[in-house]
VOGUBA-993289 format. One line per field, with one value per residue (C-alpha): residue number from 1; residue in one letter; z, y, x. Coordinates in steps of 0.5 Angstrom, whole numbers, plus 500, padded with zeros to 3 digits. Layout:
<palums>
num (NUM  ...) .
residuo (A  ...) .
Z (Z  ...) .
Y (Y  ...) .
X (X  ...) .
</palums>
This chain:
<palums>
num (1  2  3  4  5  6  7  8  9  10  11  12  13  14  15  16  17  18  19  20  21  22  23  24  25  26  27  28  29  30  31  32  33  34  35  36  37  38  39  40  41  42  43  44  45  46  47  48  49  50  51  52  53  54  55  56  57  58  59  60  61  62  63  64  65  66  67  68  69  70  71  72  73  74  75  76  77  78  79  80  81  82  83  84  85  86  87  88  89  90  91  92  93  94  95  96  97  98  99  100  101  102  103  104  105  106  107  108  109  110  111  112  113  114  115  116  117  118  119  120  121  122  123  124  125  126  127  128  129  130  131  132  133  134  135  136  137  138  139  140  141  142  143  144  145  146  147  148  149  150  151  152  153  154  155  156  157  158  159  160  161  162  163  164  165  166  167  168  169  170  171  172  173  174  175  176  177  178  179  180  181  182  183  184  185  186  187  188  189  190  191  192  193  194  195  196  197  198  199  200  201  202  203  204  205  206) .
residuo (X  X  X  X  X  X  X  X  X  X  X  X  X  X  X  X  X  X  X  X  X  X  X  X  X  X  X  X  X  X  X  X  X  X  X  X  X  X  X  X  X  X  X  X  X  X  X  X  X  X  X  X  X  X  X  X  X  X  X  X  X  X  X  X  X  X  X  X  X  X  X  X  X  X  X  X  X  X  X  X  X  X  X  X  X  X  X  X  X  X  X  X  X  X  X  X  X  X  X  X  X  X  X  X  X  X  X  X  X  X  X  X  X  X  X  X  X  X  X  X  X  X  X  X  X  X  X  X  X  X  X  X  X  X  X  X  X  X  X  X  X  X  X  X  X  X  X  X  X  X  X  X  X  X  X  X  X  X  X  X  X  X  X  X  X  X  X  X  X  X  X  X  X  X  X  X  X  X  X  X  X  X  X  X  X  X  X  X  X  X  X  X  X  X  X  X  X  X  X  X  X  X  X  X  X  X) .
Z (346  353  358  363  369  376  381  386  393  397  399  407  411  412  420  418  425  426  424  421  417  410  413  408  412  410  404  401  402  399  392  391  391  387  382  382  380  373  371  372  366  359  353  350  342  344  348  343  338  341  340  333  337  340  335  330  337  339  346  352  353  360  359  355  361  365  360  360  367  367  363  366  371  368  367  358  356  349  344  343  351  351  346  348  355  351  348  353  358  352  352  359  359  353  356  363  362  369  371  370  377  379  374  377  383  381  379  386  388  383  386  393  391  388  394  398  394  392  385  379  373  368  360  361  368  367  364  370  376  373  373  379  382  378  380  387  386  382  388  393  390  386  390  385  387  381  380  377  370  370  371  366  360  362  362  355  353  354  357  353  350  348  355  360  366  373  376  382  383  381  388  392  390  391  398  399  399  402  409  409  414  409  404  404  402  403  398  402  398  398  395  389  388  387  382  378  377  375  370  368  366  363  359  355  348  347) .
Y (946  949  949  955  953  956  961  959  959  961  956  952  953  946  943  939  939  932  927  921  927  925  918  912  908  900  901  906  901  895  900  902  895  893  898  897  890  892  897  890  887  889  893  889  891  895  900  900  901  906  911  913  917  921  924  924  928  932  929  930  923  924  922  916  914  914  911  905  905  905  899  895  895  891  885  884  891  892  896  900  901  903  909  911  912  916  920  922  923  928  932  932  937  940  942  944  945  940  941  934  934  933  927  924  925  922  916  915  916  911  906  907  906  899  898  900  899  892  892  891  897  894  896  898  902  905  911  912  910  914  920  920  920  925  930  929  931  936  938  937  939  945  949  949  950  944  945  940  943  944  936  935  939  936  928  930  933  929  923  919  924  919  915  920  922  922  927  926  920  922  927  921  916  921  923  916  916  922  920  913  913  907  912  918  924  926  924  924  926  920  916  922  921  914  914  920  916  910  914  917  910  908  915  912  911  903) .
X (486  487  482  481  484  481  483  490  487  493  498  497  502  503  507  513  516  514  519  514  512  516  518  516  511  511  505  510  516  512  510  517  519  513  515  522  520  515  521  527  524  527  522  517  515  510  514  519  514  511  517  515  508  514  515  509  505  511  510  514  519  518  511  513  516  509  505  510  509  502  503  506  502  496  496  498  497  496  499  493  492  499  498  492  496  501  496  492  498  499  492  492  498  497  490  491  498  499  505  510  511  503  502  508  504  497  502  504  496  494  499  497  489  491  492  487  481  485  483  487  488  486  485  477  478  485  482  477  483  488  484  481  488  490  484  486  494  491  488  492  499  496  492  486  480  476  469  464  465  472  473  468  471  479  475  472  478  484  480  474  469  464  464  459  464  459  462  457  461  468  467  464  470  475  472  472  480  481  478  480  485  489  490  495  495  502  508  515  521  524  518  517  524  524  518  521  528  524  521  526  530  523  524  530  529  531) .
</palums>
């Protein structure tokens, strides 16, 4: 099921001139390290596990490789949790047909809201955390124009349909990391590639 996608705004033209422009600052160098060590270990029997969802959903091996990451961000993720990330990856493309390069984006976002916010993703909000991020990329990466309504049919769609989306809040809480001067919005090359390699390697089929 796809969902109506809203009109492109044109492009910004965005100033790069200033060289800290896609320089790493010292929160991005601590995720990369933080990340690097979730993806050191070995797989567990639930990522390997999980391999046969690929095929039986014919989902794309790269979302494999988020979903894991995802999981390993929280602390004793189930294998439950692990495949109702892998799917809902999955919806989540199939639905809005989001380009792999902006989930990829929100999964930087996501970390860098771990931080600010200082809380820990866990099984009963990585749903809410992970979609947030995931509007903000959408927005700020895509160009799109999200209204209420569109946000409201992607949660229900890809996300949660029994569990009522508060989209009022969603605008607030996304507000929120926008202005706050901890948080930002820029990716520099060198972070996203960083994060797409790990990926990648967490892609691999055991």
């Amino acid at each position: 099921m796809n969902i109506a996608c809203p009109p492109r705004s044109p492009s910004p033209e965005v100033d790069i001139s200033n060289e800290t422009y896609d320089i790493l600052n010292d929160a991005d160098i601590d995720i990369i390290r933080e990340i690097r060590h979730l993806t050191n270990s070995t797989f567990s029997k639930a990522e390997t596990h999980i391999n046969a969802e690929l095929v039986e959903n014919c989902i794309h091996i790269y979302y494999l490789g988020i979903a894991r990451l995802l999981a390993r961000m929280m602390p004793n993720c189930s294998f439950k949790t692990l495949k109702d990330i892998l799917l809902t990856l999955h919806l989540v493309q199939l639905a809005s047909q989001t380009p792999q390069s902006i989930i990829t984006v929100s999964v930087i976002y996501l970390s860098r809201l771990l931080r600010v916010k200082n809380v820990l993703i866990q099984e009963h909000n990585w749903r809410y955390l992970f979609y947030s991020s995931l509007i903000l990329a959408i927005k700020i990466e895509d160009d799109y124009v999200i209204d209420n309504q569109y946000a409201s049919q992607l949660w229900n769609v890809s996300f949660n349909k029994k569990e009522h989306m508060d989209i009022n809040n969603l605008n607030n809480f996304i507000l929120g990391l926008v202005v706050d001067k901890q948080f930002r919005i820029h990716v520099p090359i060198k972070l996203y590639e960083e994060f797409d390699n790990l990926i990648d390697t967490l892609s691999m089929t055991p």
